[in-house]
One Martini backbone bead per residue (centre of mass of N, CA, C, O) as a GRO file, in nm:
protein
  369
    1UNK     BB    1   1.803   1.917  -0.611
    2UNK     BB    2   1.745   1.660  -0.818
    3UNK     BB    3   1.417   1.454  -0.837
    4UNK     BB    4   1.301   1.092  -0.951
    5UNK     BB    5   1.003   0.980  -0.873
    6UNK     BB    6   0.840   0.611  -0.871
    7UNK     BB    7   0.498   0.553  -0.854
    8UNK     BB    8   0.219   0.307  -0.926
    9UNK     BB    9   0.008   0.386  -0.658
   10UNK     BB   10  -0.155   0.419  -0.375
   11UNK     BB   11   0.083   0.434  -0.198
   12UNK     BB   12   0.306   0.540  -0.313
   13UNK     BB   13   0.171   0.844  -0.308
   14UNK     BB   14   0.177   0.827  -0.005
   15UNK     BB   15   0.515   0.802   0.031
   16UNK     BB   16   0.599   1.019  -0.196
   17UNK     BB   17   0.471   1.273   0.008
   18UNK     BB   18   0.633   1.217   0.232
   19UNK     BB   19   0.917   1.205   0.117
   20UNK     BB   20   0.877   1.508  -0.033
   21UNK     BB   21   0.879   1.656   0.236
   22UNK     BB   22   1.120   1.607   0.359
   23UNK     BB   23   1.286   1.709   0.185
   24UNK     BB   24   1.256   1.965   0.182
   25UNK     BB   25   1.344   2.030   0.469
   26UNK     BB   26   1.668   1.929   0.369
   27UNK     BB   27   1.591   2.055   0.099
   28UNK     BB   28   1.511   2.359  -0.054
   29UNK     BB   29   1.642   2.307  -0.343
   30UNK     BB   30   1.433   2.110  -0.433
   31UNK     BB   31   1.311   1.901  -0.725
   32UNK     BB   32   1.031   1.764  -0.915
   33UNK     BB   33   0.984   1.448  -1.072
   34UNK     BB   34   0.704   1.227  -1.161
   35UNK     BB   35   0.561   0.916  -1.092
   36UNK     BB   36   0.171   0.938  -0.942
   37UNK     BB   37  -0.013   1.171  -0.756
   38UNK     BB   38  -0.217   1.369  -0.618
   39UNK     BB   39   0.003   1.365  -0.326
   40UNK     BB   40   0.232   1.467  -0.514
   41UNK     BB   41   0.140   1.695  -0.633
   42UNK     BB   42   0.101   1.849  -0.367
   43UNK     BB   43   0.408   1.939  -0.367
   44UNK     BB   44   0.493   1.930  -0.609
   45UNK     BB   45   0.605   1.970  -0.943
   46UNK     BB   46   0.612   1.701  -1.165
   47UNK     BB   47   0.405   1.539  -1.371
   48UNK     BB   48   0.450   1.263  -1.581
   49UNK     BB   49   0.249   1.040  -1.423
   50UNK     BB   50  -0.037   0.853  -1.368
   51UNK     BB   51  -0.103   0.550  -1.194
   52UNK     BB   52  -0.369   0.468  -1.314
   53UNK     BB   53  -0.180   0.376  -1.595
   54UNK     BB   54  -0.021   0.132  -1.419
   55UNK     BB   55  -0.220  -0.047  -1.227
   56UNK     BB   56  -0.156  -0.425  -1.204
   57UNK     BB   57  -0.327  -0.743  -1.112
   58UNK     BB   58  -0.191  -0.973  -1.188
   59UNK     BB   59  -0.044  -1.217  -1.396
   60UNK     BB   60  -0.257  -1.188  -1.627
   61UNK     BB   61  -0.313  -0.855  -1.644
   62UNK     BB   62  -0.035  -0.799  -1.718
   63UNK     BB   63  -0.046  -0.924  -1.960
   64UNK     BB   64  -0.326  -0.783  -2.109
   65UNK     BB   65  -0.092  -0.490  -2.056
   66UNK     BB   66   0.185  -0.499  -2.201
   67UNK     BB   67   0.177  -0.239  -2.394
   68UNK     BB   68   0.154  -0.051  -2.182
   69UNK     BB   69   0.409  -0.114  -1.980
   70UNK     BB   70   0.611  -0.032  -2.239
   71UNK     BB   71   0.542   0.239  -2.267
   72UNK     BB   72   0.599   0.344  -1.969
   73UNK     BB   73   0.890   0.244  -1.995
   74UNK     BB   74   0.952   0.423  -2.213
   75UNK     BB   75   0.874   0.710  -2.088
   76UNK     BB   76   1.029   0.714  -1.853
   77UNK     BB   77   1.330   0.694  -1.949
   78UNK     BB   78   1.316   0.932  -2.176
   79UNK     BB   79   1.277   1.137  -1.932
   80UNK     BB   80   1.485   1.088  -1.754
   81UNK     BB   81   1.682   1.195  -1.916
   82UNK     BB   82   1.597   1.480  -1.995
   83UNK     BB   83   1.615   1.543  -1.663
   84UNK     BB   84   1.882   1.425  -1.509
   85UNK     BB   85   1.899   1.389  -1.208
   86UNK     BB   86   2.060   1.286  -0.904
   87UNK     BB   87   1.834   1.098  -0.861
   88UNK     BB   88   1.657   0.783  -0.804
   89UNK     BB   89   1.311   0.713  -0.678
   90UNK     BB   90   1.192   0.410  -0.592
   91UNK     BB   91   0.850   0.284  -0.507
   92UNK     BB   92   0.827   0.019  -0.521
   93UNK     BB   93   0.675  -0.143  -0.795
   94UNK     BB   94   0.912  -0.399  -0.931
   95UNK     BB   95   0.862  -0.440  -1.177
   96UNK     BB   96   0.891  -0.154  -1.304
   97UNK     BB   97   1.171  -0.052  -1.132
   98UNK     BB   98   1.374  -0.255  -1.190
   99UNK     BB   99   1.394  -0.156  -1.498
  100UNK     BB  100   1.465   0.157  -1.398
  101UNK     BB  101   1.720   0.091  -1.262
  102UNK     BB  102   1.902  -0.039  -1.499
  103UNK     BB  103   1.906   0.186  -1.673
  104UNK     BB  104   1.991   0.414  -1.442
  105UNK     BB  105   2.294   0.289  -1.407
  106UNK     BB  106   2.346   0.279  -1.741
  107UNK     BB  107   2.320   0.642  -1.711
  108UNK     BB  108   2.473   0.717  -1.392
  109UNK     BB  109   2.206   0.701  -1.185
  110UNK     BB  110   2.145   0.705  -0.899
  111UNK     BB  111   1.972   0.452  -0.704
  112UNK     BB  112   1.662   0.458  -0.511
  113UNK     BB  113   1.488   0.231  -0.261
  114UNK     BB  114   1.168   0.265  -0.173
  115UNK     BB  115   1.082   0.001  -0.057
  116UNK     BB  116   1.082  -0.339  -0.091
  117UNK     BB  117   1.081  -0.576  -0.240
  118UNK     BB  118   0.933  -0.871  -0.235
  119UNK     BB  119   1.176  -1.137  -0.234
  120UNK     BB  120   1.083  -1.312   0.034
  121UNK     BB  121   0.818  -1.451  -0.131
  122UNK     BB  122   0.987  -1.496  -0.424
  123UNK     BB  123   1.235  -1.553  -0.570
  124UNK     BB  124   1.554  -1.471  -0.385
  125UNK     BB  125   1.745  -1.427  -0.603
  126UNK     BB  126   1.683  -1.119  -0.716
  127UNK     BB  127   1.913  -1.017  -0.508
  128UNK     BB  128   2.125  -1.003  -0.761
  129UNK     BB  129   2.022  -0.780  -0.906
  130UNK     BB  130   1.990  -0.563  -0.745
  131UNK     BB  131   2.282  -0.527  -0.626
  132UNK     BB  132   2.330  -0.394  -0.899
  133UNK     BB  133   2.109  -0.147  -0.930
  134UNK     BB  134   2.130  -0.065  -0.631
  135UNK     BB  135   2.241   0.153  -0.420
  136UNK     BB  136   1.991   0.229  -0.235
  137UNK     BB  137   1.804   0.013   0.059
  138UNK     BB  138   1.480   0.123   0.227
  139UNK     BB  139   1.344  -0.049   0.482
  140UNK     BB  140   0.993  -0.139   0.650
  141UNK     BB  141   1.091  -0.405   0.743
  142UNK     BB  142   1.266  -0.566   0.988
  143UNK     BB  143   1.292  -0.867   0.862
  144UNK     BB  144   1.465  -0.727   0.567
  145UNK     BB  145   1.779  -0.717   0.684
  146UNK     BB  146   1.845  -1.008   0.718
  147UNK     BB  147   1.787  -1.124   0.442
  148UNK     BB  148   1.975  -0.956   0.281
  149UNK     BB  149   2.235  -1.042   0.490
  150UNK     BB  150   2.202  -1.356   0.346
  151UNK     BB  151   2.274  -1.183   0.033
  152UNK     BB  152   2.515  -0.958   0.099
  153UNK     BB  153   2.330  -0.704   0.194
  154UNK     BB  154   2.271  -0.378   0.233
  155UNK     BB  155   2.042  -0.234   0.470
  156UNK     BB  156   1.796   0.004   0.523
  157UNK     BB  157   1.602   0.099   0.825
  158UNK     BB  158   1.344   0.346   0.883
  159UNK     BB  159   1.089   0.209   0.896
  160UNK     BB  160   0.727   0.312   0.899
  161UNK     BB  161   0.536   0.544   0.700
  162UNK     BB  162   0.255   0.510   0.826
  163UNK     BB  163   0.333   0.650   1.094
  164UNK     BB  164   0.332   0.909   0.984
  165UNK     BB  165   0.071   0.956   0.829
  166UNK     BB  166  -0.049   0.888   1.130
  167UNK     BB  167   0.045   1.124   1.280
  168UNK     BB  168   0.006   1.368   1.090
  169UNK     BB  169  -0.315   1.312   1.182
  170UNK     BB  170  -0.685   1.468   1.209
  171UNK     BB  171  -0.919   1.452   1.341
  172UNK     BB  172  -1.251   1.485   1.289
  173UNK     BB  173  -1.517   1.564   1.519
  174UNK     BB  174  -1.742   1.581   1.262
  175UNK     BB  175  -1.754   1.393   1.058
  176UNK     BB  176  -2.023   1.174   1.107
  177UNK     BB  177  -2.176   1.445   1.053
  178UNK     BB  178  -2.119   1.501   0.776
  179UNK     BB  179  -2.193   1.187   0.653
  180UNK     BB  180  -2.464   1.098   0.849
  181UNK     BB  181  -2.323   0.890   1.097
  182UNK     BB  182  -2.457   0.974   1.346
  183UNK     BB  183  -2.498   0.717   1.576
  184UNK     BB  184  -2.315   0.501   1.430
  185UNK     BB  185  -2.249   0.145   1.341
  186UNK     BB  186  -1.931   0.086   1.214
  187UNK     BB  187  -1.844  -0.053   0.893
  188UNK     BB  188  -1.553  -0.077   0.744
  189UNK     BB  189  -1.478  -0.076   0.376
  190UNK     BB  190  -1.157  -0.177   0.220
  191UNK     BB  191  -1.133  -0.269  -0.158
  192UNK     BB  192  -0.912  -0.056  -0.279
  193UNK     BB  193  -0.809   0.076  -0.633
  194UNK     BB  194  -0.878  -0.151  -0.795
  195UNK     BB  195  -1.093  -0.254  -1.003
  196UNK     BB  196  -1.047  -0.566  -0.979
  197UNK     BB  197  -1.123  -0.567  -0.673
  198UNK     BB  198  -1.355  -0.458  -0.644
  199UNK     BB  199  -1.531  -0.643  -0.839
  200UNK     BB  200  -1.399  -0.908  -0.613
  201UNK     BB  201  -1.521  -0.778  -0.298
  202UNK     BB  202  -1.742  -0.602  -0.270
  203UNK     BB  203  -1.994  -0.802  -0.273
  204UNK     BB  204  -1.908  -0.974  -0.059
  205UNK     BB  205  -1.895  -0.733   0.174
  206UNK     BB  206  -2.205  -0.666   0.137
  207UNK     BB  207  -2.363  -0.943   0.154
  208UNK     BB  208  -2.339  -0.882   0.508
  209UNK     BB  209  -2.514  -0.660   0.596
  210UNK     BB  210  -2.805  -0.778   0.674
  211UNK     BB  211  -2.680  -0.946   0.898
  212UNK     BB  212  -2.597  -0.612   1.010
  213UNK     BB  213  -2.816  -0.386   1.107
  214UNK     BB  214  -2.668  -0.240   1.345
  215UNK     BB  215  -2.494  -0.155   1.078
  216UNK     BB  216  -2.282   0.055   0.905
  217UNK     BB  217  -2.163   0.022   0.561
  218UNK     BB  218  -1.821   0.194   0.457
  219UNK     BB  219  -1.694   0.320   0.184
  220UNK     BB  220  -1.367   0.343   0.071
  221UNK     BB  221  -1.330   0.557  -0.182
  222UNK     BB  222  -1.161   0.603  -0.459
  223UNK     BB  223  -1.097   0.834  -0.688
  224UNK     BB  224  -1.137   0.696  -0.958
  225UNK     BB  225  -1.464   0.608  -0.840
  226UNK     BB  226  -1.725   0.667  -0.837
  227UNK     BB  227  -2.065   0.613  -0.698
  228UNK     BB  228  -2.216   0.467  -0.936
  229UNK     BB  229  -1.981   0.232  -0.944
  230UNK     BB  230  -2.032   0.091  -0.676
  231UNK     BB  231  -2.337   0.079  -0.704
  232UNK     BB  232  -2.318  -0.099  -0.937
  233UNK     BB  233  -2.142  -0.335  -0.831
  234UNK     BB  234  -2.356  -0.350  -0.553
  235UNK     BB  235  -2.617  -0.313  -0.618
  236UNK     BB  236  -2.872  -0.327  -0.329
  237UNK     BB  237  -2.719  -0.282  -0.159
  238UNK     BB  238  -2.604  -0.118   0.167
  239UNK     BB  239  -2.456   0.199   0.169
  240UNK     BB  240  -2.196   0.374   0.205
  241UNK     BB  241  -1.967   0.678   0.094
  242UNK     BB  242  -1.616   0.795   0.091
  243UNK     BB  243  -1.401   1.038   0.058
  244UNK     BB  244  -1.055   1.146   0.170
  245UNK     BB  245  -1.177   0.920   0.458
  246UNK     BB  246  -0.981   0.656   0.567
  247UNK     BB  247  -0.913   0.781   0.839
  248UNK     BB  248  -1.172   0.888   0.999
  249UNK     BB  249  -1.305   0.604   0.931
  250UNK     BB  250  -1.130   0.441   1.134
  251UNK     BB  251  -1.170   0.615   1.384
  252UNK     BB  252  -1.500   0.501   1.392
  253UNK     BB  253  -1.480   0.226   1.393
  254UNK     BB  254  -1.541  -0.109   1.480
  255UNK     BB  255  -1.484  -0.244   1.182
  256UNK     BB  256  -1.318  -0.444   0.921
  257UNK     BB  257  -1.298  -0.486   0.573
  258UNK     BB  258  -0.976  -0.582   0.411
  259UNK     BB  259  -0.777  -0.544   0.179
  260UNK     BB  260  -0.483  -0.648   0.058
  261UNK     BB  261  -0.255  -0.427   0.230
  262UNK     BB  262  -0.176  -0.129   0.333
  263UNK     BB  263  -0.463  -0.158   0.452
  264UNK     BB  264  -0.376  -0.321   0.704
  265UNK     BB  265  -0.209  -0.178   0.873
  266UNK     BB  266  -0.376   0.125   0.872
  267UNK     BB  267  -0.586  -0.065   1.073
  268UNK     BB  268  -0.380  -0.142   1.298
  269UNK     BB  269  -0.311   0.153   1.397
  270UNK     BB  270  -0.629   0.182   1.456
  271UNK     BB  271  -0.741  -0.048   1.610
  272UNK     BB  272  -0.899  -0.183   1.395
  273UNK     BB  273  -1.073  -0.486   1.362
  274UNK     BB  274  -1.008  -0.709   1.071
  275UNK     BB  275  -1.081  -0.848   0.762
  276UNK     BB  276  -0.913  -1.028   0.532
  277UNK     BB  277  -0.910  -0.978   0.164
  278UNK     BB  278  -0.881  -1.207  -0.122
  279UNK     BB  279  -0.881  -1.177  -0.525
  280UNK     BB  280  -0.811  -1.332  -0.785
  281UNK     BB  281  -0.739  -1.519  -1.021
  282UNK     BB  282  -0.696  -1.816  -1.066
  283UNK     BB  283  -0.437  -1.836  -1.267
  284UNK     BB  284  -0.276  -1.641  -1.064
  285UNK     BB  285  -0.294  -1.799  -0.809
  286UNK     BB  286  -0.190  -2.079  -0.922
  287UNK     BB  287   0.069  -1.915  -0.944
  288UNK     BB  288   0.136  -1.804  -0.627
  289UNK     BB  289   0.134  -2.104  -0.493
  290UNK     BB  290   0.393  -2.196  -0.647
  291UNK     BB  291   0.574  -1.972  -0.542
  292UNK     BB  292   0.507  -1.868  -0.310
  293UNK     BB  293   0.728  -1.838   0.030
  294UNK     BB  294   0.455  -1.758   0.256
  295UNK     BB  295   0.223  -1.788   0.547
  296UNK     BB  296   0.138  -1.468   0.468
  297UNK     BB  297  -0.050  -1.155   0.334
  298UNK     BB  298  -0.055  -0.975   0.583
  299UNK     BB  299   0.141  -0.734   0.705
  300UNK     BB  300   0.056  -0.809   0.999
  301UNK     BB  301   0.143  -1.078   1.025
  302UNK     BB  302   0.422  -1.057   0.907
  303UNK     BB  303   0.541  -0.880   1.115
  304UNK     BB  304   0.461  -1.058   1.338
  305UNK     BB  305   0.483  -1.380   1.276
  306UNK     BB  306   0.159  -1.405   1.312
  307UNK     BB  307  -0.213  -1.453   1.354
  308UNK     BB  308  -0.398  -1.190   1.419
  309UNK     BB  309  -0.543  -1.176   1.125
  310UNK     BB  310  -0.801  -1.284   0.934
  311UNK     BB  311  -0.742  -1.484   0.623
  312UNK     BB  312  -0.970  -1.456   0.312
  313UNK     BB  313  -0.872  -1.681  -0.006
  314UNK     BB  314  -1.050  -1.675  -0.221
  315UNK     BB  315  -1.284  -1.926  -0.172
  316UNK     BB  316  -1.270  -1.790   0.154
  317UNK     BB  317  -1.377  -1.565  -0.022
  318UNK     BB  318  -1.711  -1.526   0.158
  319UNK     BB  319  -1.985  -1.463   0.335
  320UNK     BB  320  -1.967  -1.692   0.546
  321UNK     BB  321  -1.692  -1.618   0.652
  322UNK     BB  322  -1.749  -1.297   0.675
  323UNK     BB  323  -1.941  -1.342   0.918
  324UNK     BB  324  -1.798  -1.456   1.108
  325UNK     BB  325  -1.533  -1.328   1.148
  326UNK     BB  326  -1.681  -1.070   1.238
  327UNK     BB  327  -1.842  -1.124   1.486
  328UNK     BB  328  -1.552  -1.242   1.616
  329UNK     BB  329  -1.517  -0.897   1.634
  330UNK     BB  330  -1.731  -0.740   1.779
  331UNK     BB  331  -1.671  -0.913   2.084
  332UNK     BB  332  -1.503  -1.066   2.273
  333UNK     BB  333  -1.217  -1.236   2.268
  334UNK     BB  334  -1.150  -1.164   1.914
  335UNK     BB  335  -1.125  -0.851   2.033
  336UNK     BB  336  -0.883  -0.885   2.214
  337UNK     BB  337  -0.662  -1.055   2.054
  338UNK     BB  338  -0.626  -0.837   1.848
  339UNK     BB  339  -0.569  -0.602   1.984
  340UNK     BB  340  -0.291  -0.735   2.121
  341UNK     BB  341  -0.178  -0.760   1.853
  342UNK     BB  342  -0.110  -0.465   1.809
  343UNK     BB  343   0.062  -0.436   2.057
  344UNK     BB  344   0.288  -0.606   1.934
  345UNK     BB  345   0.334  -0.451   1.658
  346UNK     BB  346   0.413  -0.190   1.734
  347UNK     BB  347   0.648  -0.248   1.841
  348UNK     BB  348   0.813  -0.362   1.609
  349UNK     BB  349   0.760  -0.047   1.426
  350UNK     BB  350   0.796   0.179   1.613
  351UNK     BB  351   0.874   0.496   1.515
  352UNK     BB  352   0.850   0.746   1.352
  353UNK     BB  353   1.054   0.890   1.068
  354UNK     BB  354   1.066   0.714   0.777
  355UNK     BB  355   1.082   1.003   0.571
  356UNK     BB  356   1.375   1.149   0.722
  357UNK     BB  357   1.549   0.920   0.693
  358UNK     BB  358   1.543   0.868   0.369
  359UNK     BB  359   1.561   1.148   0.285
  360UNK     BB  360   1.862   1.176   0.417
  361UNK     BB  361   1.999   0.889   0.220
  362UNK     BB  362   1.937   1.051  -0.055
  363UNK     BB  363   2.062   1.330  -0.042
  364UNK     BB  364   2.335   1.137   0.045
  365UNK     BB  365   2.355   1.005  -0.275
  366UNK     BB  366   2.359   1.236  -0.430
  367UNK     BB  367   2.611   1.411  -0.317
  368UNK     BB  368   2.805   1.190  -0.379
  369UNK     BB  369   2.812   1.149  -0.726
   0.00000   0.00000   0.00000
């Protein structure tokens, strides 16, 4: 069968790269044509569009991007029609998505939304527009079953896809040697993939390495952003990068300082503690304060439905607050009570195989048609 997946970002080609894995092992002959990365380009199929030229963050640069988000829209719609796939795979990243779902509903493509937009956190009547243009919902945090279920809506919980991910992975276990970190003691620092993060958060999390000087500070670099680009960002702090190794690096790290995103939830897999940091505009921000009605921003916590790991938002996230709490995450009860929360985790996310789940779901949504 014929198979159009949209991923918008950095998170979304790495769990479209799994799904599209899945797929093939149930339907050998799967065909792909994707919105994505280097990571489903890597499975096969055709890209029709990458990432890098779709992915803004915060409600300001969103307004500053929209001539380029409507070519978006529309370069996808009229691809869409051109290719008629069995299915429609839309992954995450609901601004964008939800207008391609409302689309292909009305040229009779079914839609699979695979990783449920967070409607839990803001304006939570969306879901009355999802029942109409998604065929079928499998989302991968817990708690918005119930959600869905409470807006009288059906959805599949297939668990979390970064288990798989992570089930994977084999660490190098001469990474550290190869990267010339042999006998250092690492602070990971993952800064995002997103321009805007990176020039937003790099600085504030460089600025306390002096400050710990027994530690080595490694920024796991983003492919779309030379060494050159970091090291201008980051002007004279000291610090090493790897590219294509922020498994390998969180395998070997001590501790790590972590932009909101999925990539705290995949340092809480590997049980580094860490800190959360988050950076928008201010007047993004200022209307996120207005609108969003969750008590926590990071995945980890979401998850868990308590503060396990430190959160410092905008004007909190300075170097003075993420040295403090670094420090608390090097040893003794801060660094015991964060590991003990990640054990609580676990148990919430259950076991690997969301992506074979997922996969199942849609092969079958496709074949229903």
């Amino acid at each position: 069968m014929r198979y159009y997946l949209v991923a918008g970002e950095a998170s979304g080609d790495l769990h479209g790269a799994n799904l599209m894995r899945a797929i093939k092992q149930q339907d050998a002959a799967a065909e792909f044509r994707f919105f994505g990365g280097d990571k489903m380009l890597a499975e096969g199929g055709v890209l029709a569009k990458h990432y890098r030229d779709m992915s803004f963050m915060g409600f300001v640069e969103v307004l500053a991007n929209l001539r380029t988000i409507f070519r978006n829209l529309a370069a996808c719609k009229n691809d869409l029609v051109a290719y008629r796939p069995d299915v429609l795979v839309l992954i995450d990243f609901p601004g964008f998505n939800l207008k391609i779902a409302k689309f292909a509903k009305e040229q009779g493509i079914p839609v699979c939304f695979y990783i449920s937009p967070k409607v839990w956190a803001w304006n939570q009547k969306r879901v009355l527009n999802i029942k109409k243009v998604v065929d079928r919902m499998f989302c991968i945090l817990p708690f918005e079953v119930e959600f869905y279920k409470s807006w009288g809506m059906e959805v599949t919980y297939v668990g979390n896809p970064l288990l798989d991910a992570v089930a994977g992975f084999s660490a190098d276990l001469r990474f550290a040697e190869k990267q010339g970190l042999a006998g250092k003691k690492i602070i990971a620092l993952l800064p995002g993939s997103r321009r805007q993060e990176i020039e937003r958060l790099l600085p504030d999390m460089l600025a306390v390495s002096d400050r710990f000087p027994e530690y080595l500070f490694v920024v796991a670099g983003a492919p779309d952003f030379d060494e050159s680009y970091y090291r201008t960002v980051a002007g004279s702090r000291r610090f090493e990068i790897v590219y294509n190794n922020t498994y390998n690096l969180l395998a070997v790290a001590h501790a790590a300082v972590v932009a909101s995103g999925t990539a705290t939830l995949e340092t809480a897999i590997f049980k580094v503690p860490q800190v959360v940091v988050y950076k928008g505009s201010a007047i993004s921000v200022a209307i996120a304060r207005l609108l969003v009605k969750i008590r926590f921003i990071s995945l980890v916590n979401l998850i868990a439905d308590r503060k396990i790991v430190p959160e410092l938002i905008q004007e909190d996230c300075n170097p003075t607050h993420i040295e403090t709490e670094l420090r608390a995450l090097m040893a003794g009860a801060g660094r015991n009570d964060q590991l003990t929360g990640y054990e609580e985790l676990a148990e919430k996310l259950g076991l690997p195989g969301a992506s074979g789940r997922a996969a199942a779901g849609i092969i079958a949504t496709a074949a229903a048609k």
